[in-house]
N, C-alpha and C positions, 0 to 999 in steps of 0.2 A: 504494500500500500504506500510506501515511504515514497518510489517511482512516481505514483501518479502524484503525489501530495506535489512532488515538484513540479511538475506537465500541471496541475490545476494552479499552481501559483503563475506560473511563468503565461500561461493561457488558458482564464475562466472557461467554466464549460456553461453553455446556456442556462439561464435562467427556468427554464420550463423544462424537464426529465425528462429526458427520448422514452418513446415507445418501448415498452419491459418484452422482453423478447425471450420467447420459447428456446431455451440452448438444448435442451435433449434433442426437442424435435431438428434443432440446428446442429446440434452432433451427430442424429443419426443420418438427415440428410447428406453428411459430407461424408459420413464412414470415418468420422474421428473425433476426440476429442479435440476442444481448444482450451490456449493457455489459457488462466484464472486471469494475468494480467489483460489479455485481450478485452475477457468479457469486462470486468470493468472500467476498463474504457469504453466501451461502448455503451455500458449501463450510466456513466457520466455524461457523454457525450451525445454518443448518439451518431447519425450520420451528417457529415459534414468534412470540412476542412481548414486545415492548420496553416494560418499565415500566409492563404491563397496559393499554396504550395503542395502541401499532403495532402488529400483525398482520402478518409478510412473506411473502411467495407465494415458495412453492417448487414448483417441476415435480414432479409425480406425489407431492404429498402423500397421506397418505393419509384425510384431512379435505379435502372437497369442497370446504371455505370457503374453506381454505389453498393450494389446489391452484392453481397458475400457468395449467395447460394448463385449467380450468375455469373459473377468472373469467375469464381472458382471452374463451371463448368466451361466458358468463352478459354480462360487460359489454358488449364488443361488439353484441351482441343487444339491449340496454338503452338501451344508448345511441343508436345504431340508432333504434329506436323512439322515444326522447328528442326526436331531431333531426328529426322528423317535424313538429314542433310549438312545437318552443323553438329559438332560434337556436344555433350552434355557438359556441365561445369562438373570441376572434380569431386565436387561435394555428391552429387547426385548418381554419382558411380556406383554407391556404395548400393549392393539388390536390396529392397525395398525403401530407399531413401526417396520422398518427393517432396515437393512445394505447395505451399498454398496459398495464395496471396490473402492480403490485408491490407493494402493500401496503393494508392499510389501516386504518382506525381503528375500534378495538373499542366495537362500542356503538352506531355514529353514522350507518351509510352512507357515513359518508364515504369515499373511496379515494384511493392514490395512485396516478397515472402518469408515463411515462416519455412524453415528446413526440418524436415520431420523426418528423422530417420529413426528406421525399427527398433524398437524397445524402448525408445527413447520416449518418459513424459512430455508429455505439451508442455508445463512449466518452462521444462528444457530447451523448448526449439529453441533457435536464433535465429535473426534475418538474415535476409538476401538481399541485394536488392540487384537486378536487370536492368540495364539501361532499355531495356523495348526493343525498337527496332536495331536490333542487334546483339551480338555472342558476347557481352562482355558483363559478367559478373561480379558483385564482390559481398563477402562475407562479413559479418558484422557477430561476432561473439557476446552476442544481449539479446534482451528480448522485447519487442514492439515498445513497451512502457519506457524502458529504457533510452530505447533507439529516438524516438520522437523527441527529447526534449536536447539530447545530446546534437540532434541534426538542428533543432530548432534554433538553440546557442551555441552553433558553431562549432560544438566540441568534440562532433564525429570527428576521426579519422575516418575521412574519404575523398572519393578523387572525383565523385561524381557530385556530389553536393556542393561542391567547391566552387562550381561558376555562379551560384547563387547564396553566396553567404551575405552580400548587402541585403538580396531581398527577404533570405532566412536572419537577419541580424536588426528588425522592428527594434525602434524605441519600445515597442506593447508588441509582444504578441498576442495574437487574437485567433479565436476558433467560431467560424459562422456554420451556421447549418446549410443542410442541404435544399431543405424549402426554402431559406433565404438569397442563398445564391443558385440554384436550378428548377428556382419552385412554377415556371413557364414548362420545365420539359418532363414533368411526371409523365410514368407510362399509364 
């Protein structure tokens, strides 16, 4: 809880509680558990985005793009087809290691995932994150609650975050919702 205490200081979560979301039925939909930190982030938050930058997937949003249960299957299928042709990242070598996304970057293709390898608690996954359209990966040894405020203040070690540290480095960060910035393009 101490992760998010920091991610709520650094960027209030709305005023009004997101929608309480079924996670059984959202864990058995994916055929997995998720981290505890996810869920509550999303039980704070809700669906939206961080500093016009981060996009985070929630289960049964009601924007297709947002939707956890729909990237999940849009990526999968992508990638899939990715792997046909371009090699896997070495993390994903490993027989039954895969990814899930949870987030992603506004604008870029880019995504993030969570690295789920066999045996391994959800607690445990780490992220990923893919630059989109293209093979280039990179590993982030934390987890989502972590990751977000460490990219939010600059203080990822990364090489892709890096062309946007003025626009990730707000006097305030801020976290708007999805009905306030997509609320034209509900499905």
């Amino acid at each position: 809880m101490i992760v998010l205490d920091a991610l709520v200081r650094l960027g209030p979560p709305p005023a009004d509680p997101p929608p309480v979301v079924d996670w059984a039925r959202t864990e058995r939909s994916l055929g997995a558990a998720l981290p505890a930190d996810y869920k509550r982030l999303v039980e704070t938050y809700g669906d939206g985005i961080f500093d016009e930058t981060i996009r985070l997937l929630v289960p049964d949003s009601a924007y297709g793009d947002c939707d956890l249960h729909a990237q999940t299957r849009e990526r999968d299928e992508i990638l899939t087809g990715l792997w046909e042709f371009e090699a896997k990242p070495a993390a994903l070598l490993e027989v039954g290691a895969r990814v899930v996304p949870w987030a992603f970057e506004e604008g870029t293709g880019a995504f993030l995932y969570w690295l789920a390898r066999p045996g391994q608690h959800p607690d445990e996954w780490t992220v990923l994150y893919n630059e989109g359209p293209g093979p280039l990966w990179e590993h982030h040894d934390m987890g989502c609650s972590a990751f977000l405020p460490a990219v939010l203040t600059g203080t990822a070690e990364t090489d892709y975050f890096g062309h946007l540290r003025d626009v990730l480095r707000p006097a305030e960060h801020r976290f708007e919702t999805a009905d306030r910035t997509l609320g034209a393009s509900r499905l």
